[in-house]
KERODO-99462 format. One record per residue (C-alpha): residue number from 1; residue in one letter; x, y, z. Coordinates in Angstrom, 1 decimal. Layout:
<rs>
+-----+---+--------+--------+--------+
:   k : r :     xx :     yy :     zz :
+-----+---+--------+--------+--------+
: NUM : A :      X :      Y :      Z :
...
+-----+---+--------+--------+--------+
</rs>
This chain:
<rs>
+-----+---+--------+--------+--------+
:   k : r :     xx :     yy :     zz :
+-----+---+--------+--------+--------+
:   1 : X :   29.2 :  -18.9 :   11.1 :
:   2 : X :   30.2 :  -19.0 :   15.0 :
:   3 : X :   30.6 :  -16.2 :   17.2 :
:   4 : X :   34.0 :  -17.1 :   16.9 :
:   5 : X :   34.1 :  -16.5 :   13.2 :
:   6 : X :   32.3 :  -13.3 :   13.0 :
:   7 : X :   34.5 :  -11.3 :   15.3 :
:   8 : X :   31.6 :  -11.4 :   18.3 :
:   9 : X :   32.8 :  -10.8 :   21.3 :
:  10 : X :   32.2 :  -12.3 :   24.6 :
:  11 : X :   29.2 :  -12.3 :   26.7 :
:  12 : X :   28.6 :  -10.9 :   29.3 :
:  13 : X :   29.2 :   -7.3 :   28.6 :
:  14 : X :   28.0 :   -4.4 :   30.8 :
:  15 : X :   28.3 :   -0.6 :   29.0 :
:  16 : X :   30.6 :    1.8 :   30.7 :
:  17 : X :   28.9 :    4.6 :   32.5 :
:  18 : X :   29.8 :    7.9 :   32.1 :
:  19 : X :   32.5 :    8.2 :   35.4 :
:  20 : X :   34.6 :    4.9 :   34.2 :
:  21 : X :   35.0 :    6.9 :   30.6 :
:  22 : X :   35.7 :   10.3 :   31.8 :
:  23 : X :   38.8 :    8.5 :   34.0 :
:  24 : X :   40.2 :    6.9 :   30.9 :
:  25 : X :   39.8 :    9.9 :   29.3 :
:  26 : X :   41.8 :   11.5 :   31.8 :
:  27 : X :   44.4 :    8.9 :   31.9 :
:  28 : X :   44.4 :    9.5 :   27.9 :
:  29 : X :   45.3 :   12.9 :   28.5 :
:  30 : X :   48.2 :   12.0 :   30.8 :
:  31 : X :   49.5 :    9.6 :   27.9 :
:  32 : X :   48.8 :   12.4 :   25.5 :
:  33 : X :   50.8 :   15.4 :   27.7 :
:  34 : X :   54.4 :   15.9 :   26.3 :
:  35 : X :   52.6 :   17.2 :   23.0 :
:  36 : X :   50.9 :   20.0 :   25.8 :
:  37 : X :   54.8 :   20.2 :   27.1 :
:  38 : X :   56.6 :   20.6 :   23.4 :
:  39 : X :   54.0 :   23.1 :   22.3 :
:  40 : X :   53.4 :   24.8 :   25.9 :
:  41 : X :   57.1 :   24.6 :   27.5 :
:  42 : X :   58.6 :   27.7 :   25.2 :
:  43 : X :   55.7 :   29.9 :   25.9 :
:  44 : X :   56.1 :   29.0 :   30.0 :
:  45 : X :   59.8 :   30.3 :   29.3 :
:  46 : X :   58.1 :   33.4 :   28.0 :
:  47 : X :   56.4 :   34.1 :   31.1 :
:  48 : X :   60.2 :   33.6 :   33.2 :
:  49 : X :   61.7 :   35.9 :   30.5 :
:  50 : X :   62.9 :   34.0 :   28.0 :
:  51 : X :   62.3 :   35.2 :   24.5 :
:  52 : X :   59.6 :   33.5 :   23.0 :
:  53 : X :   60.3 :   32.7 :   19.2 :
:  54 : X :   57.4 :   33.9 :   17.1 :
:  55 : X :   57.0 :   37.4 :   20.2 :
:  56 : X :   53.3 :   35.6 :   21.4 :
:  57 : X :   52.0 :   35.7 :   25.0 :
:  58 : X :   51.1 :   32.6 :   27.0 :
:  59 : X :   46.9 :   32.7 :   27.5 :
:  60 : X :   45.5 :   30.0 :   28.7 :
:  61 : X :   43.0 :   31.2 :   25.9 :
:  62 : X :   43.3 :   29.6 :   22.5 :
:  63 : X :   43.6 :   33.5 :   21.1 :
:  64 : X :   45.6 :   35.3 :   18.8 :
:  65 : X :   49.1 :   33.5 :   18.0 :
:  66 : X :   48.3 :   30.8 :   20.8 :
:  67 : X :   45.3 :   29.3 :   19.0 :
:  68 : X :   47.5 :   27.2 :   16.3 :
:  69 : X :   49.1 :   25.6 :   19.9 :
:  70 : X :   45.8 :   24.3 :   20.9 :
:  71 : X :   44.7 :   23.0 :   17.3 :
:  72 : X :   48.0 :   20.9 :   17.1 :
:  73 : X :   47.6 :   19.4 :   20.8 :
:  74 : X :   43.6 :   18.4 :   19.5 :
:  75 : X :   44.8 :   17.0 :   16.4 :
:  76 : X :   47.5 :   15.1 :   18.2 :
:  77 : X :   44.7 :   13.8 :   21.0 :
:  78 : X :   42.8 :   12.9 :   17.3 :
:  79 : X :   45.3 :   11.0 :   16.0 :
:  80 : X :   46.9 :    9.3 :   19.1 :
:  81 : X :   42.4 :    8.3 :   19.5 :
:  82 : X :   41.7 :    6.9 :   15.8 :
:  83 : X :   45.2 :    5.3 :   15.8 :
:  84 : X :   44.4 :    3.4 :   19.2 :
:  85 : X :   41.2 :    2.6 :   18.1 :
:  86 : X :   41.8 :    1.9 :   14.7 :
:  87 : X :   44.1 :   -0.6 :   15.7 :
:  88 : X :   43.6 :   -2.2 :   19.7 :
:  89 : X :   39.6 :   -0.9 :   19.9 :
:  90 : X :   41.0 :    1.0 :   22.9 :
:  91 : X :   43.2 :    3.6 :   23.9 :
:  92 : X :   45.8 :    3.4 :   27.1 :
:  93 : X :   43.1 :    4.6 :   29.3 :
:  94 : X :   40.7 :    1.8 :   28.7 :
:  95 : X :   42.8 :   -0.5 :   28.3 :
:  96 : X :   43.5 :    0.4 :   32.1 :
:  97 : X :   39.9 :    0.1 :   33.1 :
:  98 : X :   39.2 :   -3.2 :   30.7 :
:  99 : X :   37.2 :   -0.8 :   28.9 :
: 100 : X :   36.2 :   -1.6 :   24.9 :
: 101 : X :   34.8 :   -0.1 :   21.9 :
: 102 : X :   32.8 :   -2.4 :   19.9 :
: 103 : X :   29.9 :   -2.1 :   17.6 :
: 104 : X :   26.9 :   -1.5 :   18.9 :
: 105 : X :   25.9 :   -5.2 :   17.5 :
: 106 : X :   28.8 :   -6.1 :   19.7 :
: 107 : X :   30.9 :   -7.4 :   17.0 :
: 108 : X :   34.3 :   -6.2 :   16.6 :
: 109 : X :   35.3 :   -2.3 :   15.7 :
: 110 : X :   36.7 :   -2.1 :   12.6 :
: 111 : X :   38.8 :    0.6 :   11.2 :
: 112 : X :   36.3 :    2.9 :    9.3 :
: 113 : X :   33.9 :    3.0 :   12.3 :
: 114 : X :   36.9 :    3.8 :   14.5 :
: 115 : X :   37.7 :    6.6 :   12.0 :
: 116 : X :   34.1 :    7.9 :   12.0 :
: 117 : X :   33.7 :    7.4 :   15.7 :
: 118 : X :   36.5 :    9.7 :   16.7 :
: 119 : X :   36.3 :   12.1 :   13.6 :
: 120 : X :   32.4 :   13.0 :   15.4 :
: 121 : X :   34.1 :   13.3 :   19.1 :
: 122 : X :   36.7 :   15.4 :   17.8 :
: 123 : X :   35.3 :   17.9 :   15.3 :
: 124 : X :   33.4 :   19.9 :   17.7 :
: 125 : X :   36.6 :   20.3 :   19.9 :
: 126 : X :   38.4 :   21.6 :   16.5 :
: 127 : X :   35.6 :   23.8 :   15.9 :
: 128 : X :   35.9 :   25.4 :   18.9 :
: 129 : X :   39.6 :   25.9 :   18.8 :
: 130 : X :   39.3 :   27.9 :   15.8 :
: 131 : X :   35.7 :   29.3 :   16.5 :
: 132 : X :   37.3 :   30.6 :   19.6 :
: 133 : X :   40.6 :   31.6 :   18.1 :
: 134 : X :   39.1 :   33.8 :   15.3 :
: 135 : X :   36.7 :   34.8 :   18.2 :
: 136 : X :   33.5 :   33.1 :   16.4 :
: 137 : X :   31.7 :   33.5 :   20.3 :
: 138 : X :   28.0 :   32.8 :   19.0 :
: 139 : X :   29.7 :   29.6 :   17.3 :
: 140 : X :   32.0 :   28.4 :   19.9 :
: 141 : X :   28.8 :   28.8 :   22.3 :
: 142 : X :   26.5 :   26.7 :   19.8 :
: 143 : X :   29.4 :   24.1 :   19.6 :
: 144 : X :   30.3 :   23.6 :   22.8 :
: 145 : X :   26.5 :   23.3 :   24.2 :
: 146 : X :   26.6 :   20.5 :   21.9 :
: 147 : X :   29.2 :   19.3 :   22.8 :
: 148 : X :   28.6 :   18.7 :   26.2 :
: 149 : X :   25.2 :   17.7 :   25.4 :
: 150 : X :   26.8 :   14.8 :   23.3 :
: 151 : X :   29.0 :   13.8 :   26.2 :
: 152 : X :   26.6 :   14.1 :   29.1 :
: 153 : X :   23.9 :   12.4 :   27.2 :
: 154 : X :   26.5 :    9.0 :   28.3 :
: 155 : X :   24.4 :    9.6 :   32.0 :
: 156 : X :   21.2 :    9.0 :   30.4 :
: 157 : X :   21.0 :    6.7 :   27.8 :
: 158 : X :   20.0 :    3.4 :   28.6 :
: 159 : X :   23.3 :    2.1 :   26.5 :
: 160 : X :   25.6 :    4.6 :   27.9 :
: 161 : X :   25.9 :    6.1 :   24.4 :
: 162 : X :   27.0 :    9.6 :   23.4 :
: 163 : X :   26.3 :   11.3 :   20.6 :
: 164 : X :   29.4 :   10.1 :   18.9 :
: 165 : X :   28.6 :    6.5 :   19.9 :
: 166 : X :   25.1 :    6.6 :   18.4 :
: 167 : X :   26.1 :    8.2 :   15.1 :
: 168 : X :   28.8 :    5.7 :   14.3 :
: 169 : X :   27.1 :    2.5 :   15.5 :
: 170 : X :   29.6 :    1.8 :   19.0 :
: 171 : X :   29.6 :    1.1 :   22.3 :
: 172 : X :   31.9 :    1.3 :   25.0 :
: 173 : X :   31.7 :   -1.9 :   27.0 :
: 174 : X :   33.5 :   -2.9 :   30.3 :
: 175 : X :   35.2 :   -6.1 :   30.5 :
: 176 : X :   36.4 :   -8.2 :   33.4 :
: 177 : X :   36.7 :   -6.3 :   36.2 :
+-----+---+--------+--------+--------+
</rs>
């Protein structure tokens, strides 16, 4: 079987470091930001005096009646994540920087490894929203130490891997420049 055949993809590929994913990750954000705007918008109408619906406060604090705001927009990052990888191997923000998630074999992502890839990225963030919503402190603390420690273990792995990466099989390789 070719290269060709098997769904390899081209050589030469050089991993992303750590700065060229946390810019597509902002640009994702950007593509992701009317959810923030339908679910934030009402309560910013609170704050100029406009009656709020359901009576709760804008925080920028995933507490109290807030918290269910900052589980949807997370789930929504999820889904708009798995759907773009699912499908293209890439969301909007690398496709902007040529960016690519392939197996760490450097054949092609398929589906379930796309699935399993962002299901490990996101579940600490959705911890964390309810941990900190339910005010879970010792947990939200554990959580997002490892979180960050998934995310900035990217500057020193010798594949540019996080923890996410490593657990389902990826990497995140730059293409063309």
């Amino acid at each position: 079987m070719s290269a060709a055949d098997d769904g390899a993809s081209l050589v030469p590929m050089v991993t992303a470091g750590f700065l060229r994913r946390f810019v597509a990750a902002a640009l994702d954000t950007v593509v992701i930001a009317p959810v923030y705007v339908v679910l934030f918008v009402p309560a910013v109408g609170r704050v100029l005096g406009v009656p709020f619906p359901d009576g709760s406060v804008l925080s920028s604090e995933p507490t109290g009646a807030n918290w269910w705001r900052y589980l949807i927009a997370d789930l929504a990052i999820v889904a708009y994540s798995m759907a773009m990888l699912a499908y293209r191997s890439r969301t909007l923000g690398m496709m902007a920087l040529r960016l690519w998630v392939i197996r760490s074999d450097g054949r092609r992502l398929e589906r379930r490894r796309a699935v399993l890839r962002t299901a490990v990225y996101a579940t600490p963030f959705l911890i964390n929203v309810c941990a900190f919503g339910a005010r879970l402190w010792l947990l939200y603390g554990v959580v997002e130490l490892l979180l960050w420690l998934g995310l900035l273990w990217i500057i020193v792995d010798p594949e540019n891997q996080g923890f996410h990466d490593k657990i389902a099989g990826t990497l995140v390789v730059a293409r063309g420049r």
